[in-house]
KOLRO-54412 format. One record per residue (C-alpha): x, y, z. Coordinates in steps of 0.2 Angstrom, whole numbers, padded with zeros to 4 digits, always signed. Example, Ala and Ser with C-alpha at 12.3 -4.5 7.8 and 13.67 -1.06 7.14 Angstrom:
+0062-0022+0039
+0068-0005+0036
***
This chain:
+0508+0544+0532
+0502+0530+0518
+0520+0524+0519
+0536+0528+0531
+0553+0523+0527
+0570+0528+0533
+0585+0535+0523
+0585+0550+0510
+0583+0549+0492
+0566+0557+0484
+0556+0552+0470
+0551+0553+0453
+0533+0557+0445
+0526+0555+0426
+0514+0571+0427
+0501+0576+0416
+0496+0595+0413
+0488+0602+0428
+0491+0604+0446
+0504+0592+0453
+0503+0590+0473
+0515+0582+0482
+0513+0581+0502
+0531+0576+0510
+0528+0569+0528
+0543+0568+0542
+0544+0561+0558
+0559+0563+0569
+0565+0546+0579
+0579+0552+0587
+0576+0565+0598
+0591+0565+0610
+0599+0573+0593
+0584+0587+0594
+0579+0579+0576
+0583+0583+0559
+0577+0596+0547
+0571+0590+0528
+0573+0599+0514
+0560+0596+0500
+0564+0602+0483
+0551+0599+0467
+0559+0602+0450
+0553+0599+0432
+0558+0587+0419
+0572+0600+0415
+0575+0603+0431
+0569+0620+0433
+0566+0622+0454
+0547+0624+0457
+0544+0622+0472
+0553+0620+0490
+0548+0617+0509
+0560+0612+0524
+0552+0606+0539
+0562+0610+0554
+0569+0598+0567
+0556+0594+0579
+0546+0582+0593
+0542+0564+0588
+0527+0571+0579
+0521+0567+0561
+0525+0584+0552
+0519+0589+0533
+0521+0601+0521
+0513+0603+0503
+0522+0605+0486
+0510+0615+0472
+0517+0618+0455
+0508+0618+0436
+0511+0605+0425
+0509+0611+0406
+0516+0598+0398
+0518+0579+0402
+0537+0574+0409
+0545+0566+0420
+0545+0577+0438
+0559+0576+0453
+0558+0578+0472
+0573+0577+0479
+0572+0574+0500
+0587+0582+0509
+0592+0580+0526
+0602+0592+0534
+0616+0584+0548
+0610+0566+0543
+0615+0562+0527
+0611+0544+0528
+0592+0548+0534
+0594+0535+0551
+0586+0546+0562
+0570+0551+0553
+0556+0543+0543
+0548+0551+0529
+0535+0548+0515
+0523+0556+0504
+0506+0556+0496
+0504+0564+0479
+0491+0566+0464
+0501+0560+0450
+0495+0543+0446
+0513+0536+0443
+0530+0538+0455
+0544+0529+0458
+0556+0532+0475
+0573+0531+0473
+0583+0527+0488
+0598+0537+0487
+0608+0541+0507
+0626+0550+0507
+0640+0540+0500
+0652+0532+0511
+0670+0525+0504
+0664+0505+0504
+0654+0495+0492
+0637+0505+0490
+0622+0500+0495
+0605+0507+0498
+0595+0497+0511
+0577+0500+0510
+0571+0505+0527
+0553+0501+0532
+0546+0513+0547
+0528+0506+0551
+0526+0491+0561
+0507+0495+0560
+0502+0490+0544
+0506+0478+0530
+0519+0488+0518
+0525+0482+0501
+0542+0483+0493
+0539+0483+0473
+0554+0481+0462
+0562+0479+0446
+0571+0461+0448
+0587+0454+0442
+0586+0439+0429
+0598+0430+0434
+0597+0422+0455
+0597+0435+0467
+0595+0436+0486
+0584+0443+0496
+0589+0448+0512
+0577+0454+0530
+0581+0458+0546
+0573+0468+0559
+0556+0461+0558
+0543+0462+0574
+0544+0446+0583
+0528+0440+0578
+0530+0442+0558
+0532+0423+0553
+0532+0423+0532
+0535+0435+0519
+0526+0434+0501
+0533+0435+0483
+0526+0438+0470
+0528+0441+0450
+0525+0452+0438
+0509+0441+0435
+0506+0441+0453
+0506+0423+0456
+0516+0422+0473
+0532+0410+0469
+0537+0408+0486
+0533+0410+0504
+0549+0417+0515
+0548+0409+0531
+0556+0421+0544
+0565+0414+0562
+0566+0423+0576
+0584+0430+0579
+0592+0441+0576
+0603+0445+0560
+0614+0465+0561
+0622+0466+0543
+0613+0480+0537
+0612+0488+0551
+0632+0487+0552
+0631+0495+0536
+0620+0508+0540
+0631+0509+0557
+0615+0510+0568
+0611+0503+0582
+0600+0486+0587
+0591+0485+0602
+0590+0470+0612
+0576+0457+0610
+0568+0445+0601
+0565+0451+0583
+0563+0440+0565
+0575+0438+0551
+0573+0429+0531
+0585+0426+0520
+0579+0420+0501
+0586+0415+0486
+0576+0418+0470
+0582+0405+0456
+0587+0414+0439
+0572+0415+0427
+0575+0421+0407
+0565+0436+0401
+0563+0443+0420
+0569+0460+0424
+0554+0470+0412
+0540+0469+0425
+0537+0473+0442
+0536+0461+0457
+0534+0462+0475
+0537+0457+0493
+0525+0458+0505
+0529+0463+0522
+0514+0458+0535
+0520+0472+0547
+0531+0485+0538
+0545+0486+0552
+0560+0480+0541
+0577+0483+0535
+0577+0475+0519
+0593+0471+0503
+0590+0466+0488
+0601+0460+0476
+0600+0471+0460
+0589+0482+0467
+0599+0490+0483
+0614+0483+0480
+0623+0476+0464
+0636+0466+0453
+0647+0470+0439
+0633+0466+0426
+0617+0473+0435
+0607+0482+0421
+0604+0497+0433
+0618+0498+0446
+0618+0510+0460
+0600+0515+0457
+0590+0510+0471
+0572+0512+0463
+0557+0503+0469
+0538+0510+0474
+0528+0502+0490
+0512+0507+0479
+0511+0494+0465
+0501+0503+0455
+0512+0520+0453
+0524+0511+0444
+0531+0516+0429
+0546+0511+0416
+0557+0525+0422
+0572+0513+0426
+0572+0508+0408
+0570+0528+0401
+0580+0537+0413
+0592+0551+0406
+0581+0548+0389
+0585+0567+0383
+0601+0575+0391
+0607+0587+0397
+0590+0591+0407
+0591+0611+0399
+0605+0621+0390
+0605+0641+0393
+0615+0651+0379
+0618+0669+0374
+0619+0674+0357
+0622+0690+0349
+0608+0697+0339
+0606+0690+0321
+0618+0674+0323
+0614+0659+0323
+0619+0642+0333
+0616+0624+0335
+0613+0615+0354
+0616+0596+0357
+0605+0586+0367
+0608+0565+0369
+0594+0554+0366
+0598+0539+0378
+0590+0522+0378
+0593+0515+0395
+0583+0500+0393
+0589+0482+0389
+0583+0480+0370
+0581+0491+0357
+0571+0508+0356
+0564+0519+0344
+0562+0536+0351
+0552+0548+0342
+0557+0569+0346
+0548+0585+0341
+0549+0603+0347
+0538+0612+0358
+0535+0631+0360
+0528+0637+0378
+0520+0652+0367
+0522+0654+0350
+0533+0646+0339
+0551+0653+0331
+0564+0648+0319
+0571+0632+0328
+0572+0616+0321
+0578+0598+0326
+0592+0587+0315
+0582+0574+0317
+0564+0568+0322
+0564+0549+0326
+0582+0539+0332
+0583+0519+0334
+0597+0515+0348
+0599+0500+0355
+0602+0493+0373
+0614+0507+0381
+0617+0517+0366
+0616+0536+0364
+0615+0548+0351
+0617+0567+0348
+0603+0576+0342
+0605+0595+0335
+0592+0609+0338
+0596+0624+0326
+0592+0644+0333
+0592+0660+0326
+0595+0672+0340
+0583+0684+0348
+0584+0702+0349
+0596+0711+0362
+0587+0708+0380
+0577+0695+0371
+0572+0677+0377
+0565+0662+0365
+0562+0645+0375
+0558+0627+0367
+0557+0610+0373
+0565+0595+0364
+0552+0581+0367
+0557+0563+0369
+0544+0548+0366
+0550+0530+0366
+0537+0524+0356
+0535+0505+0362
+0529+0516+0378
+0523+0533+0372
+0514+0534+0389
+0534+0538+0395
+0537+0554+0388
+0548+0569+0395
+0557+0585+0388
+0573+0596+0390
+0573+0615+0387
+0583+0625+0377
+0583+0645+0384
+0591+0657+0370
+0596+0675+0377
+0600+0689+0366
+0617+0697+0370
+0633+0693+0378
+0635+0678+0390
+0638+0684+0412
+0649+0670+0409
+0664+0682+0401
+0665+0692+0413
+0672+0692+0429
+0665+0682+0442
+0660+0687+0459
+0665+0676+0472
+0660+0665+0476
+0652+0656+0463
+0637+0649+0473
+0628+0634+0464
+0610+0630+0467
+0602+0615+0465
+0601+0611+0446
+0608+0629+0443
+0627+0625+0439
+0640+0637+0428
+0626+0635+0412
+0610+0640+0418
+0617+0654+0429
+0631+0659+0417
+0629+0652+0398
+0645+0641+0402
+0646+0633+0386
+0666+0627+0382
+0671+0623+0365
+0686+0614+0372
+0687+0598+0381
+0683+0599+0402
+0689+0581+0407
+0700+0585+0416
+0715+0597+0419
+0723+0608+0408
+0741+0608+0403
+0753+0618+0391
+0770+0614+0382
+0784+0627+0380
+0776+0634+0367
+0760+0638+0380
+0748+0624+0369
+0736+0619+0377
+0733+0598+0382
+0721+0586+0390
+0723+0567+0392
+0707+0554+0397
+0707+0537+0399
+0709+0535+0379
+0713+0549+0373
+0723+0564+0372
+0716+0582+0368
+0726+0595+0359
+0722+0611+0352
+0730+0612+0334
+0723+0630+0328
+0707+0635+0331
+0703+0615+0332
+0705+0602+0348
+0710+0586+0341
+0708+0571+0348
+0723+0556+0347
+0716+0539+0352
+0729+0532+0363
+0728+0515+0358
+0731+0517+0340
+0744+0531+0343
+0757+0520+0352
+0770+0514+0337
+0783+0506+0347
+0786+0497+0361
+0801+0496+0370
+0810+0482+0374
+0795+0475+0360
+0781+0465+0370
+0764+0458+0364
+0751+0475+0369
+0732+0472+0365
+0728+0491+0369
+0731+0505+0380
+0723+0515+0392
+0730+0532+0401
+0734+0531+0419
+0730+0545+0429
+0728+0563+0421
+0743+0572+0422
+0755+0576+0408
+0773+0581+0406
+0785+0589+0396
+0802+0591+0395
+0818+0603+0389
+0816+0599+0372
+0796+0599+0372
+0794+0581+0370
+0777+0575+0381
+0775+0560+0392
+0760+0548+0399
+0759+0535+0411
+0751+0522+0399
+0745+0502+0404
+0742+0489+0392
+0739+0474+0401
+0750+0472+0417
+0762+0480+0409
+0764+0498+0414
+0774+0513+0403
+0781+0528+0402
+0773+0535+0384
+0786+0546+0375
+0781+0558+0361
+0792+0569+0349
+0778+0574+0338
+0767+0584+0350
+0757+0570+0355
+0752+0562+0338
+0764+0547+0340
+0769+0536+0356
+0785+0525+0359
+0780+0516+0374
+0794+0512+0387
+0790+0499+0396
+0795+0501+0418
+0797+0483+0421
+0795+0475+0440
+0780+0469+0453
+0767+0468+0437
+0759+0454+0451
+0757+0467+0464
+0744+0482+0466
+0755+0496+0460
+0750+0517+0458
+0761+0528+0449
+0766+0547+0448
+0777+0556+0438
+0784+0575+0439
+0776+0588+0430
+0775+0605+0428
+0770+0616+0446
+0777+0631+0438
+0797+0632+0440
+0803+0614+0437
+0807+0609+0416
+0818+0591+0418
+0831+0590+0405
+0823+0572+0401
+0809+0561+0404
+0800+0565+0421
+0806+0554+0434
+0794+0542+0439
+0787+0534+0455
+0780+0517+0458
+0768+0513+0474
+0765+0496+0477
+0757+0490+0490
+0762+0478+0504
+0749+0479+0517
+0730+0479+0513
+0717+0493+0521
+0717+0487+0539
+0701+0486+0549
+0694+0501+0555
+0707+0510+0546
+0700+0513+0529
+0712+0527+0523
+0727+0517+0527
+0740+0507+0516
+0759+0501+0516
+0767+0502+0503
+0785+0501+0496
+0789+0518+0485
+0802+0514+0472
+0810+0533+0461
+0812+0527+0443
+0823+0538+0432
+0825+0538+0416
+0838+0547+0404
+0836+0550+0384
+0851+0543+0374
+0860+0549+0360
+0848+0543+0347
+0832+0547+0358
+0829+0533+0367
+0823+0530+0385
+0833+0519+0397
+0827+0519+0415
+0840+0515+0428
+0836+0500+0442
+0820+0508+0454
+0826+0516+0472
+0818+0510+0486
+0814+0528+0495
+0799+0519+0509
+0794+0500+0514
+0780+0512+0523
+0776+0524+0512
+0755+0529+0511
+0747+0528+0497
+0745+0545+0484
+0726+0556+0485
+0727+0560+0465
+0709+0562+0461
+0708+0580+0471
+0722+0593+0471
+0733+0580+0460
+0748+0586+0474
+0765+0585+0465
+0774+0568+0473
+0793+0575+0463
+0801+0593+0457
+0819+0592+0452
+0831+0605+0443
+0849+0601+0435
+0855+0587+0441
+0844+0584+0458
+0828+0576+0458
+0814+0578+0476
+0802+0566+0479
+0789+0571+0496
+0776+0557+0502
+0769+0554+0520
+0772+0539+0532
+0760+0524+0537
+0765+0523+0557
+0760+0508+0571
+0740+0512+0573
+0743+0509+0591
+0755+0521+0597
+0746+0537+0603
+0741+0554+0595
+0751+0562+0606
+0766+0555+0599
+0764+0553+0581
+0748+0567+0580
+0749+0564+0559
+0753+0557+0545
+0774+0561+0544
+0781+0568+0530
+0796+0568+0522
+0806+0573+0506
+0823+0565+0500
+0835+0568+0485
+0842+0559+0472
+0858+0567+0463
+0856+0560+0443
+0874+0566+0442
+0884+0556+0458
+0870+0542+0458
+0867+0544+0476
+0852+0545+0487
+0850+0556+0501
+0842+0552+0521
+0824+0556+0522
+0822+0574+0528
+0804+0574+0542
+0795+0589+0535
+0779+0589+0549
+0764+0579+0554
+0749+0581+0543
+0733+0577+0553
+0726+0563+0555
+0739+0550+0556
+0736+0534+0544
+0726+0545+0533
+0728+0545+0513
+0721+0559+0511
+0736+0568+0519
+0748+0567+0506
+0761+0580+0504
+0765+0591+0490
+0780+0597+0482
+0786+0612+0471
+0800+0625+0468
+0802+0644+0463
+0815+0649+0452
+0827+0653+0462
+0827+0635+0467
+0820+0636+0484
+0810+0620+0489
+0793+0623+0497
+0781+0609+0503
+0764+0608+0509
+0760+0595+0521
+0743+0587+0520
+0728+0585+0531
+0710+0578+0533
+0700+0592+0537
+0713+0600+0549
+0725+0616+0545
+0738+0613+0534
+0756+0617+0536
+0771+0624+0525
+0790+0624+0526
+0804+0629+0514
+0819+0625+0511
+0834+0638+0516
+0845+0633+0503
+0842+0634+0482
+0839+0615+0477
+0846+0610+0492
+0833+0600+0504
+0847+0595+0517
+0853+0614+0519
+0839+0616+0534
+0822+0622+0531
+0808+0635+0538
+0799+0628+0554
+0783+0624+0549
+0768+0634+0551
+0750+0634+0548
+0744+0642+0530
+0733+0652+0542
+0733+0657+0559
+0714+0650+0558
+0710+0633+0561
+0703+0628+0545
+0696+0612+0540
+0707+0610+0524
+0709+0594+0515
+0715+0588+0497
+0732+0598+0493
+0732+0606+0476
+0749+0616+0475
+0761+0625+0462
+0773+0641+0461
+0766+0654+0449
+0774+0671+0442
+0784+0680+0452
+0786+0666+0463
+0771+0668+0471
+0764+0651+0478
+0747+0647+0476
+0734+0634+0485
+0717+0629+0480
+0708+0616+0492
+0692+0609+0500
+0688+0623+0514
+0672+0615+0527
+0660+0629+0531
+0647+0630+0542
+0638+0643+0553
+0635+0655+0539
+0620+0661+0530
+0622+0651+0514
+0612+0636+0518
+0607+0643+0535
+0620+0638+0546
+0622+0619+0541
+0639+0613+0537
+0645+0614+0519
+0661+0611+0507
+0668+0626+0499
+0683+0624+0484
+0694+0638+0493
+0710+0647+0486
+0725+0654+0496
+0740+0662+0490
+0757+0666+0497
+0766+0682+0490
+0787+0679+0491
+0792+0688+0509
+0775+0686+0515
+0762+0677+0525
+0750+0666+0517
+0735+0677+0514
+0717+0674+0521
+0707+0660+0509
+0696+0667+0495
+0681+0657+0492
+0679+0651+0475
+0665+0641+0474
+0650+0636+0487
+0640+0620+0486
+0623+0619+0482
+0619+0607+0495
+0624+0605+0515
+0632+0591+0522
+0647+0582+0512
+0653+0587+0495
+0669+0584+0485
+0675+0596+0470
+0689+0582+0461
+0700+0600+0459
+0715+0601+0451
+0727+0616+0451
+0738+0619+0435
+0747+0633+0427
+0753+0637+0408
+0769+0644+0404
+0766+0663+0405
+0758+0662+0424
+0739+0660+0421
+0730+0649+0433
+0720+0635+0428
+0708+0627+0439
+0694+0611+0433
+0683+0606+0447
+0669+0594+0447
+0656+0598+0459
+0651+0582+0469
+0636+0582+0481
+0637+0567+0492
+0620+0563+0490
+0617+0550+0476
+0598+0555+0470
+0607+0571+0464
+0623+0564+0457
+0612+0550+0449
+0603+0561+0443
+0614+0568+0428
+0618+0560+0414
+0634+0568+0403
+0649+0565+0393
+0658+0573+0405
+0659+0562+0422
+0668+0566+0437
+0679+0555+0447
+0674+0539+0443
+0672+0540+0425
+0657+0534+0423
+0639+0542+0418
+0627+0548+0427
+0642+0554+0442
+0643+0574+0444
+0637+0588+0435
+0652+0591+0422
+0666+0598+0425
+0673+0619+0422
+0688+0626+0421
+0691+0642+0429
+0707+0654+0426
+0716+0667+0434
+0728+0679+0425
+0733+0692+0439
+0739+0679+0452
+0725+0675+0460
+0714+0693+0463
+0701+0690+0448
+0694+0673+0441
+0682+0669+0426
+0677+0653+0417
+0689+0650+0404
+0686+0655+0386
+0696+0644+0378
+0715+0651+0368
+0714+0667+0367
***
C-alpha cells in the first residue's frame, strides 16, 4: 500500500481518455470482529457505474482488487469506498494506487447526530506520510494525537513550499479524536502536537502540507476536517497524501448538475432539460459549455455557450431535444470548462428515449435504488411540480406546498410560487417584522377553506392566516417565552379531522438541555394554544395550557406524526414523557405516552390518559401520533426507536376518557420500526408508512439495511403484514425524511428523500431540492409517490390529474 489510512470515504480523479486503473487496498485491524468487507464502486463524471469489486472480510493481510474502465472523454471520475457493518471505517485501513495523474480523497465516515467531523486517520507508522490540504485564511488549529513515541516535530509547509513552522510534539497522550471516533487508546507512551496557524490574506487557493516523520497519526484540522460557520467548503473533508495529484476540485465541485438526466419522449416532440452550472470557488468564474455527441451528432442544442458566475452563484442552463424514434436512444454530454483552469473540465449526460416513461406506470415493489440510479435514471421521474416537501390539498382537493420562503400552489395548469415574506400584510397586534420564514412544513386548513402556517420573524413567532388561498397573510402573533428554545406544531389534515377555526396550536419549549449520554433526551414544558376567529375574521388566541412540564421534544423531519386532531367542540393533543434516567427498564421499558382533551366549549382540560410505552425510554424519536375516523373514534400510534410499534383506540366516538383498546403490536413480528407517519384514509382505513430495518436478505447480500415500509389497517381487522416501498441503495444506515399525507378524495401522498449515512455519497449531489437540512449538496431529491386504491398499488405522481 503507497498509503493507509482509516475511515471511509473514496476519491475523486481528473481522467484523461484511455484506460483508468484504480487498485483499492484493505487491511483488516480488527480481527476479534472477523474484519470488515469494502465495497469498491467506480462511476463516471455523470455517474454512470463502471466498475465494482468488494473484498470480503478477512485475516490481517493486505488484500487488492483492480478497477478497469474506458475513459473517452476528460471528466472528473468517482470512487466511492463502502464498508459494510462499520460505517465509520475504525476497524480497517484502506488505500489506493491509480494511473490518473490527479486525485483527491475525500474523507467521508457515517454520520453521527453531533457536530461533524472527519478526522483523518493515518495507518502506517513505517514511513513518512503527508497530509496536503486546502487551508483556511483565517487562523486555524492544527491538532495531532496518536503519534509513535519517538516522532519529536511535525513540518509545515506552504503553497510555496517554504516550511512556516516546525510542530514540536510531547510525549503524552491526548484522546479527543479518538472520543469522537469512540475508539479505543492503548496504554503507553505515545506523542501529541497541538498548532495554531496565524491568519494570512489570499490563503486558501493553494496547497500546503504537513509532514508526518512516521505516518501513525490521528490528525484535525480546522477547515479541512472540521469547520465554522464561514468555512468556504464545510463538511467536505478533501486533502491528498500525494502532493502532486492535487487538483482544484474543491473549488469546481458540482460545476454541471445534476450529474445525468434520463427522459422519455414521444416520437416527433420536442423538449428542453436543465442543467446548473455552479461556481464553487471564491472569486468569480467564467465557465465555458458545449455539447458533445458519443457517435454522431443530432438536433440538440445549448441556450447558452459561456456563463460568468461569481463566488457561489449558479445558473440554469437549457439543452433543447427533438425526440428519437419509438425504441430509439440519443445521448450528449453538456461540457463544462472554467476557463481561468480549462485543465478542470467535466460533463453531464443527457439520455433521450423514444416512447412512454416506466415511470407512469405502476411500480413494482419495491422500488430498489442503486447507487446513482435513483426514480430518473431508472424511471424518467421528471415532476413538473414542486418536491420540497409534502403535499397538501384544501376542500376543494388543490394541491399546496410550503418551504422555508415560500408557498407552492397549483393555479391551473401553473404552480405558483408566493414569497412568504412579501405576502404577510398584517400583523396582529402591529409589531416591527423585518421578514419571514416558514416553520416546519405542514399546512392547515379549516371549515371555511381558509389556510394557516407557522410563520417566525425574528423571535416572534405566528400563526399565518390566509382567506385568499394563500396569496395574502395576516400574521397573528402567539406571544410568550420568545427568550426560550421553543418547537411548534399545529393540527392538520390526517384524513377525518376539519377544525371549525384556526388549527390549535402547540408550543414546546424547553426546560432541560440534552443530558450527557442521553442525546435523544429533552424536558420541555408543552403549552395547547387555541385560537377562535371572531365575527369580523379576526384571530384571538386564548391564554396557553400547560398540558407537560416533562414533555419530550416532537421528531418532525420524518413521518411528521400528528401531535392534535379535534372534532366539534373537542380538541386531542398525544406527546410522550421524559422519565428519571435512572429508574430501570423494567419499570419504565419506554418513552410513556399519553393523550389529553381540551373541550373549546366548557373551557376545561382533561387528566392525561397513558396510552403505552414506546421503546426506548428518553428517546425523541419515539413520539406518538394521533388521528381519527369519521365516526370519531380516536386511534394512536405509539412511537419507537427501531423496536415494534404499538396501537390503541379509543371505545367511545371523540371521547378519549371512555376507555380504549389495549394495545398491541401493528405486527405480531418484531420489527425494527422507527419514525411514525400516521393518518386515516377512505373508508376509514388507517394507514402507516415508516423506517423498516432489514437485514439477512439477498439485497445487499445479507447486510443490514433501511427500507421505507408501508402497513395498513382495514376497519374490523388486524394490521396487515408491511409492504416494502422502497429499498436503499446502500447497507448500514439510511434515513428517507418521509411524510405521509392524503387529499380530500382518499389518495395517498407520500415524499421521501433518500438519505444514505455515508457523506461521500450525500455530498456528492448538488440540487435545488435538499433533504432535511436544507442545504445543497444533502440527499438526492426528493419524489412523491401516490396511492389511489388504499394502499394495493403505488406510482410516482403525475402531477393534477
Amino acid at each position: 500500500m503507497d498509503w493507509s489510512i482509516g475511515g471511509a470515504g473514496g476519491a475523486y480523479f481528473l481522467a484523461t481518455p484511455g484506460e483508468l486503473e484504480v487498485e483499492v487496498f484493505k487491511r483488516d485491524l480488527d480481527l476479534q470482529r472477523q474484519g470488515s468487507e469494502v465495497r469498491g464502486i467506480l462511476s463516471g463524471p455523470d455517474r454512470q457505474i463502471l466498475g465494482e469489486v468488494v473484498i470480503p472480510a478477512s485475516g490481517g493481510e493486505v488484500q487488492r482488487a483492480v478497477l478497469k474502465a474506458q475513459v473517452p472523454r476528460t471528466g472528473i471520475y468517482a470512487l466511492m469506498i463502502h464498508i459494510r457493518d462499520d460505517r465509520y471505517g475504525t476497524n480497517l485501513a484502506w488505500g489506493m494506487r491509480t494511473n490518473a495523474a490527479a486525485y483527491v480523497v475525500e474523507t467521508s465516515r457515517g454520520h453521527r447526530d453531533e457536530r461533524h467531523q472527519e478526522p483523518i486517520v493515518l495507518l502506517d507508522a513505517d514511513r513518512p506520510s503527508e497530509v496536503c490540504f486546502l487551508p483556511r485564511a483565517e487562523a486555524f488549529e492544527i491538532e495531532v494525537e496518536g503519534l509513535p513515541a519517538d516522532v519529536k516535530q511535525l513540518a509545515l509547509y506552504d503553497e510555496t513550499g517554504v516550511q512556516v513552522a516546525e510542530i514540536p510534539v510531547v510525549q503524552a497522550q491526548s484522546t479527543a479524536i479518538r472520543q469522537y471516533l469512540r475508539m479505543r487508546t492503548a496504554e503507553g507512551v505515545e506523542g501529541s502536537a497541538k498548532y495554531m496557524v496565524p491568519g494570512g490574506a489570499g490563503r486558501g487557493h493553494a496547497l500546503w502540507r504537513l509532514h508526518v516523520p512516521r505516518g501513525q497519526a490521528f490528525v484535525n484540522i480546522d477547515g479541512v476536517t472540521r469547520w465554522e460557520r464561514g468555512d468556504r467548503y464545510p463538511d467536505l473533508s478533501v486533502w491528498t497524501p500525494d502532493p502532486n495529484s492535487w487538483f482544484a476540485f474543491l473549488e469546481h465541485r458540482w460545476m454541471i448538475s445534476p450529474y445525468q438526466r434520463t427522459v422519455w419522449v414521444a416520437p416527433d416532440e420536442k423538449g428542453q432539460m436543465a442543467f446548473q452550472v455552479h461556481n464553487n470557488a471564491a472569486e468569480q468564474r467564467v465557465f465555458a459549455l458545449s455539447l458533445e455527441f458519443p457517435g454522431a451528432a443530432w438536433p440538440a442544442g445549448l441556450s447558452e455557450d459561456r456563463v460568468v458566475l461569481q463566488a457561489g452563484e449558479a445558473r440554469t442552463v437549457t439543452v433543447s431535444y427533438a425526440a428519437p424514434a419509438e425504441g430509439k436512444t440519443l445521448v450528449c454530454h453538456v461540457r463544462a470548462t472554467p476557463e481561468q483552469h480549462p485543465e478542470v473540465t467535466t460533463y453531464a449526460t443527457l439520455t433521450v428515449h423514444g416512447g412512454e416513461a416506466p415511470v407512469k406506470r405502476t411500480l413494482n415493489l419495491p422500488l430498489v435504488l442503486a447507487p446513482y440510479a435513483h426514480e430518473n435514471r431508472q424511471l424518467g421521474y421528471l415532476p413538473d411540480y414542486p418536491v420540497d416537501n409534502q403535499v397538501y390539498f384544501d376542500l376543494e382537493n388543490r394541491p399546496y406546498m410550503v418551504t422555508e420562503q415560500h408557498l407552492y400552489r397549483q393555479v391551473g395548469d401553473a404552480w405558483v410560487a408566493t414569497r412568504i415574506s412579501e405576502a404577510v400584510v398584517k400583523r396582529v397586534p402591529e409589531f416591527q417584522a423585518s421578514s419571514w420564514s416558514v416553520m416546519g412544513t405542514k399546512i392547515a386548513f379549516d371549515a371555511d377553506n381558509d389556510l394557516y402556517l407557522l410563520g417566525r420573524s425574528g423571535s416572534t413567532v405566528a400563526l399565518l392566516h390566509s382567506t385568499d388561498g394563500g396569496e395574502t397573510f395576516a400574521a397573528y402573533a402567539i406571544a410568550g417565552r420568545e427568550e426560550d428554545p421553543r418547537s411548534w406544531d399545529f393540527e392538520q389534515f390526517s384524513g377525518k379531522n376539519v377544525p371549525s377555526g384556526p388549527p390549535p396550536v402547540v408550543r414546546l419549549t424547553r426546560m432541560q438541555p440534552h443530558s450527557e449520554g442521553l442525546r435523544w433526551r429533552t424536558v420541555n414544558d408543552l403549552e395547547l394554544i387555541v385560537g377562535e376567529k371572531t365575527d369580523d375574521g379576526q384571530i384571538v388566541f386564548g391564554e396557553p395550557m400547560l398540558l407537560s412540564k416533562t414533555s419530550l421534544g416532537f421528531s418532525m423531519h420524518s413521518g411528521i406524526p400528528s401531535a392534535v386532531v379535534s372534532r366539534g367542540s373537542k380538541v386531542h393533543v398525544a406527546w410522550g414523557e421524559a422519565t428519571d434516567p435512572a429508574v430501570s427498564r423494567d419499570e419504565i421499558p419506554g418513552v410513556p405516552a399519553y393523550v389529553i382533551t381540551y373541550d373549546r366549549e366548557t373551557g376545561l382540560i382533561g387528566e392525561p390518559v397513558f396510552m403505552s410505552f414506546g421503546p426506548p425510554p428518553n428517546d425523541g424519536h419515539n413520539t406518538p401520533s394521533i388521528t381519527m375516523d369519521s365516526k370519531g373514534y380516536i386511534h394512536v400510534v405509539v412511537g419507537t426507536h427501531g423496536r415494534p410499534f404499538q396501537y390503541l383506540c379509543s371505545l367511545k366516538p371523540n371521547d378519549a376518557y371512555g376507555g380504549w383498546t389495549e394495545a398491541t403490536r401493528t405486527s405480531a413480528d418484531d420489527l425494527r420500526q422507527t419514525y411514525v407517519g400516521f393518518l386515516c384514509g377512505a373508508d376509514d382505513v388507517l394507514h402507516l408508512v415508516f423506517r423498516l430495518w432489514r437485514s439477512d436478505e439477498a439485497h445487499l447480500n445479507g447486510a443490514s439495511w433501511a427500507s421505507l415500509a408501508y402497513q395498513r389497517k382495514l376497519p374490523g381487522q388486524d394490521w396487515e403484514a408491511p409492504k416494502l416501498l422502497v429499498a436503499a441503495p446502500l447497507s448500514e444506515y439510511s434515513i428517507y425524511y418521509h411524510r405521509l399525507t392524503v387529499d380530500r378524495k382518499g389518495t395517498l401522498f407520500l415524499s421521501y428523500d433518500y438519505w444514505s449515512t455515508m457523506w461521500f455519497y450525500r455530498n456528492d449531489q448538488r440540487g435545488d431540492v435538499a433533504a432535511g437540512s436544507g442545504r445543497a449538496g444533502r440527499g438526492w431529491g426528493r419524489a412523491l409517490l401516490t396511492s389511489k386504491d388504499q394502499g394495493d398499488a403505488w406510482q410516482l405522481w403525475q402531477g393534477r390529474e
